[in-house]
C-alpha positions in Angstrom: 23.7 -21.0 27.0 20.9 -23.2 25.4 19.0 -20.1 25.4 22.0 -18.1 23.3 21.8 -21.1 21.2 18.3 -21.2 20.1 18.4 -17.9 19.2 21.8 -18.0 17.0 20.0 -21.2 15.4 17.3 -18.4 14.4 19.3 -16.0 13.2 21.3 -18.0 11.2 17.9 -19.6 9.3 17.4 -16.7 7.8 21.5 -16.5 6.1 21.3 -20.4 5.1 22.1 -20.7 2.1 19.6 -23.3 0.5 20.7 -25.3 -2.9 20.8 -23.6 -6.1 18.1 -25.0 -7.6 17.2 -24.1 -11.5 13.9 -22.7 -10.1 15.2 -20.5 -7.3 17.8 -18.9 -10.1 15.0 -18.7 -12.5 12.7 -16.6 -10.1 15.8 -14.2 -9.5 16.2 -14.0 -13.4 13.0 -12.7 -13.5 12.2 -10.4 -10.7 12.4 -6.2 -11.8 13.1 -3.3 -9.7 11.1 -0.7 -9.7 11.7 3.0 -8.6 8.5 5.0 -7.1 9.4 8.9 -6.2 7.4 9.1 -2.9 8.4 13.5 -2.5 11.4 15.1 -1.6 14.5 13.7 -2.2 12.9 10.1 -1.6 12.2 7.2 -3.2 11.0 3.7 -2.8 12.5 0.6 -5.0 10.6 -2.6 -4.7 11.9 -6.2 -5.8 11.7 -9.3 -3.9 12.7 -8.2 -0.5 12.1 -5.8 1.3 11.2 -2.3 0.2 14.7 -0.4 -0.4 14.2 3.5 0.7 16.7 5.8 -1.4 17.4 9.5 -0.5 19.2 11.0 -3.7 20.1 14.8 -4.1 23.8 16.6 -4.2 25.9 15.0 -2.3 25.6 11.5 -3.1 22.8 8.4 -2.0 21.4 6.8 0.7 19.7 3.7 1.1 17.8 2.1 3.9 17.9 -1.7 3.5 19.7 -3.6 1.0 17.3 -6.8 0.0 19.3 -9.8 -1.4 22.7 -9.9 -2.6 21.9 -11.8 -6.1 19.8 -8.4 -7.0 22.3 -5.8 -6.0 23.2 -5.6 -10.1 19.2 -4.7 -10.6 19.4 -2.5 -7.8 21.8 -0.1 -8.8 20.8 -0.1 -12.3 17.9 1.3 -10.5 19.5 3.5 -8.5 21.6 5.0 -11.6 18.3 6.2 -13.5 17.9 8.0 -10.4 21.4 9.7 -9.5 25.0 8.9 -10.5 26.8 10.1 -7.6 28.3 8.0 -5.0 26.8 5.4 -2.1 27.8 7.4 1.3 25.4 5.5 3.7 23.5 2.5 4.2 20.7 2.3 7.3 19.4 -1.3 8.4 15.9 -1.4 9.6 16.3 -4.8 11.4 18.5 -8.1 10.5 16.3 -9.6 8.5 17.9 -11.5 5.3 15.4 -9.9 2.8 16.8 -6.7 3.8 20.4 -6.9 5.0 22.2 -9.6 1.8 22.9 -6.7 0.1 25.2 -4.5 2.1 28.3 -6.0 0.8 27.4 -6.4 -2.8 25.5 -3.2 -3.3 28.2 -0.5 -1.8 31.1 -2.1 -4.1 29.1 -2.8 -7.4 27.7 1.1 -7.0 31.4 2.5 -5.9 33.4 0.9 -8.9 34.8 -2.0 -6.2 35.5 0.5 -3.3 33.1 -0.4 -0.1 35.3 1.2 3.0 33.8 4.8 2.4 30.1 3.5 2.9 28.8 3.7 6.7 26.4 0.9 7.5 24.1 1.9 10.1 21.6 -0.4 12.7 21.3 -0.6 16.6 23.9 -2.0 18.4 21.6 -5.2 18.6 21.1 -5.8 15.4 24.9 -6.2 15.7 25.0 -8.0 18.5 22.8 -10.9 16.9 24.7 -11.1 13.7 27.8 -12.0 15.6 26.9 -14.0 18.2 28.5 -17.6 17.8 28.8 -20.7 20.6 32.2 -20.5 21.6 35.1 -21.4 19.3 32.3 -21.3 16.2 31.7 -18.9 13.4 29.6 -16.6 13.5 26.8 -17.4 11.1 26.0 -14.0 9.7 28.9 -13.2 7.6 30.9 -10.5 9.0 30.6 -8.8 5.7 27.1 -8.0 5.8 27.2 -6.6 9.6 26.3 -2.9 10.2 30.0 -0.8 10.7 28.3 2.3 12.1 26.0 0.7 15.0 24.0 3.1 17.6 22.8 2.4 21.5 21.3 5.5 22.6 17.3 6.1 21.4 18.5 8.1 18.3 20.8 8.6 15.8 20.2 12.1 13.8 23.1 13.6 11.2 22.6 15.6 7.9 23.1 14.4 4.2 22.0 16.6 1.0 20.7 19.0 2.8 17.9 17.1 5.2 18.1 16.2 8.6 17.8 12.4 8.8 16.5 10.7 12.4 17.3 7.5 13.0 15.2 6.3 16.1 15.3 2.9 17.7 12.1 1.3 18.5 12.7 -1.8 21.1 10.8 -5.3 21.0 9.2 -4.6 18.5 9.6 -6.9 15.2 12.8 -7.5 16.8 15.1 -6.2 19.6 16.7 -4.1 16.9 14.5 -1.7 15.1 14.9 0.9 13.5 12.8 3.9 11.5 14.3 6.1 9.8 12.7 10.1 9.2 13.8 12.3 6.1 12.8 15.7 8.0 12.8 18.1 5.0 10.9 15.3 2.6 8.4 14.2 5.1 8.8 10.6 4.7 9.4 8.1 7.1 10.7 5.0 6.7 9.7 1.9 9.1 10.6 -1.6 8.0 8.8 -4.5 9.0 7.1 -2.7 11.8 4.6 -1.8 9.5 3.4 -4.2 6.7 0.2 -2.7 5.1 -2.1 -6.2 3.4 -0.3 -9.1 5.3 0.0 -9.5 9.3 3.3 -8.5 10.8 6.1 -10.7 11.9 6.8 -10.7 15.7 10.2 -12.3 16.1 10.0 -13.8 19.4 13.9 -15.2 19.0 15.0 -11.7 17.9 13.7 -9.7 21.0 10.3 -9.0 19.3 6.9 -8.5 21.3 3.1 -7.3 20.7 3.2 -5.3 23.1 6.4 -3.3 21.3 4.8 -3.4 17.8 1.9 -1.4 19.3 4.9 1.1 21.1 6.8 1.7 18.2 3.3 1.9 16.4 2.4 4.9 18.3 5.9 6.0 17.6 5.6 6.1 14.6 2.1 8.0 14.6 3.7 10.4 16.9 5.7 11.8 13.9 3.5 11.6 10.9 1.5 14.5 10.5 -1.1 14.2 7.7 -3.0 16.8 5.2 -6.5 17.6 4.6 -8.5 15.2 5.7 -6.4 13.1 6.9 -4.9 12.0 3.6 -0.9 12.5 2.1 1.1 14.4 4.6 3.7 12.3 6.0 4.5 9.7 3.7 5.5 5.9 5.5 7.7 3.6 3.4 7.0 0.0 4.6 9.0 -2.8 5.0 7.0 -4.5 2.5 3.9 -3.1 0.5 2.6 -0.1 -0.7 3.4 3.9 0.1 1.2 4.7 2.8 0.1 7.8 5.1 -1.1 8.6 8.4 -4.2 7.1 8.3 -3.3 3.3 6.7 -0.9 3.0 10.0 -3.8 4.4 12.5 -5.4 1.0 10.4 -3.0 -0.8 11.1 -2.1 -0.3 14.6 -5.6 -0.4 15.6 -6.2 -3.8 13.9 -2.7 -5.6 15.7 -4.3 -3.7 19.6 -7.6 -4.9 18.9 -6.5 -9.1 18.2 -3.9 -8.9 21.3 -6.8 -8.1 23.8 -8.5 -10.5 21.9 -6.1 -13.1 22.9 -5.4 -11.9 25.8 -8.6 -11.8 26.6 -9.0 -15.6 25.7 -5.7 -16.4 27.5 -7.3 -15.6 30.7 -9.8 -17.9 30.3 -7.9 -20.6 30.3 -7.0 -21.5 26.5 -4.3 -23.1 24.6 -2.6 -22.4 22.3 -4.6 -24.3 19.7 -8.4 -23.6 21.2 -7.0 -20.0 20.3 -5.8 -20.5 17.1 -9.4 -22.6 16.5 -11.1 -19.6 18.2 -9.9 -17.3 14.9 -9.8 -14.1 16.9 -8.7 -12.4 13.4 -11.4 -13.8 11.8 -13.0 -10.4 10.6 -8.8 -8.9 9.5 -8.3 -11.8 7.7 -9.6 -11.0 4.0 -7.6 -7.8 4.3 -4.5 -8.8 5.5 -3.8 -11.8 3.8 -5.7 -14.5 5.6 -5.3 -16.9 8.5 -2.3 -16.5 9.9 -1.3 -18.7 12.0 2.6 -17.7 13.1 1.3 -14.5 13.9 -1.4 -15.2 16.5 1.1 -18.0 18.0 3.6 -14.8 18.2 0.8 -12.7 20.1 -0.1 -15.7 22.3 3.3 -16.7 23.7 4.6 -12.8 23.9 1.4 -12.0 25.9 2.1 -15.4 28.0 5.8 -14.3 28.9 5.5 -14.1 33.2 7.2 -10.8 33.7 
């Protein structure tokens, strides 16, 4: 039970609603949505969450994550210079706040008012986490902003405008709950905060996540891409936060979070800490690329890769 409880205390951290301070509204005012085509039927829109991943052709829209609920007016705007049919299907990457807030706001505001026709899609544990309460309690996610259409096997594959569209679950990795998403016909794939090109990525221990799952859904994800030419365009990857990339910026990527776990893993069998590793800076040569020191993230690699089996 204390277990259960920790982790509902994490989930519901990221839902808290904080005071509405002048500043916070301010910074909302202010933030823009853009729309990049990425090919196909695909685009990306980027605000202050994460990346939103919009498939757009005949019979209506698609969207994979939602961001936050104060930007789903934006959002649409956005989504109207692109196509004015209707909102048929939302897909959640994971449960994070910056990419789940909208899924209530953003099916009603771009349906004139009418959300029961929209089918919200994650894994079965993304649901799980959003309404798991201590007995008696609420549960801290809002019921309105959980998934209606979850999953359990490894994949979940239908057709919309004309493209087959693969949902495939990728366990432990940011989270327990994972999810990447693959427009066949347009070649892009979408991965969420599996794959965060220019800042470390975000293990969520709490959540189910684990180093050793990252790298998995990694090669997962490198399993599908196929590039061009010299190893450029090809299968285009939407991130969960950052720029379009391709084959060969994930191959980066995923070499970059193999090579610091047997770093520390390395340094965890000689003995150290926790804090002789972090002083040991075992990212030392990643950090001007991605962002810097990070010290959450090699605390996440330290305790996954201490977990006894």
């Amino acid at each position: 039970m204390k277990k259960l409880i920790l982790t509902i205390i994490a989930v519901g951290a990221l839902y808290e609603r904080p005071a509405r301070s002048q500043t916070a509204s301010t910074a909302l005012e202010k933030v823009e949505i853009q729309a990049i085509h990425v090919q196909g039927n695909v685009h990306m829109l980027v605000g202050a969450g994460g990346n939103i991943t919009v498939q757009a052709g005949i019979e209506g829209l698609l969207l994979v994550d939602t961001q936050y609920e104060q930007l789903a007016p934006k959002i649409v705007a956005a989504i109207r210079r692109l196509s004015d049919k209707p909102l048929f299907w939302i897909i959640n990457t994971a449960l994070d706040a910056d990419h789940v807030s909208g899924n209530d706001a953003l099916p009603k505001l771009a349906n004139a008012g009418i959300r029961q026709n929209v089918r919200i899609i994650a894994h079965e544990n993304v649901l799980n986490r959003m309404a798991a309460a201590p007995r008696g309690a609420e549960p801290i996610v809002p019921d309105k902003l959980w998934p209606n259409d979850e999953y359990y096997l490894p994949q979940k594959d239908f057709s919309f405008n004309g493209e087959a569209v693969v949902v495939y679950h990728m366990p432990a990795a940011h989270t327990d709950g994972d999810s990447i998403v693959f427009f066949r016909s347009s070649n892009v794939l979408s991965v969420g905060d599996i794959f965060t090109p220019g800042r470390y990525p975000v293990i969520d221990l709490q959540n189910g996540g684990t180093v050793q799952g990252l790298i998995t859904a990694l090669n997962r994800i490198l399993q599908i891409t196929v590039p061009l030419k010299y190893q450029e365009g090809g299968t285009y990857v939407i991130p969960g936060h950052g720029r379009i990339c391709d084959e060969a910026d994930v191959v980066e990527y995923r070499d970059m979070v193999t090579i610091i776990r047997d770093r520390v893993q390395d340094l965890i069998k000689k003995g150290m800490t926790l804090e002789q590793v972090k002083a040991a800076r075992p990212t030392r040569d990643y950090d001007p690329e991605y962002g810097g020191p990070n010290d959450a993230f090699l605390e996440a690699v330290y305790r996954s890769l201490s977990i006894k089996k």
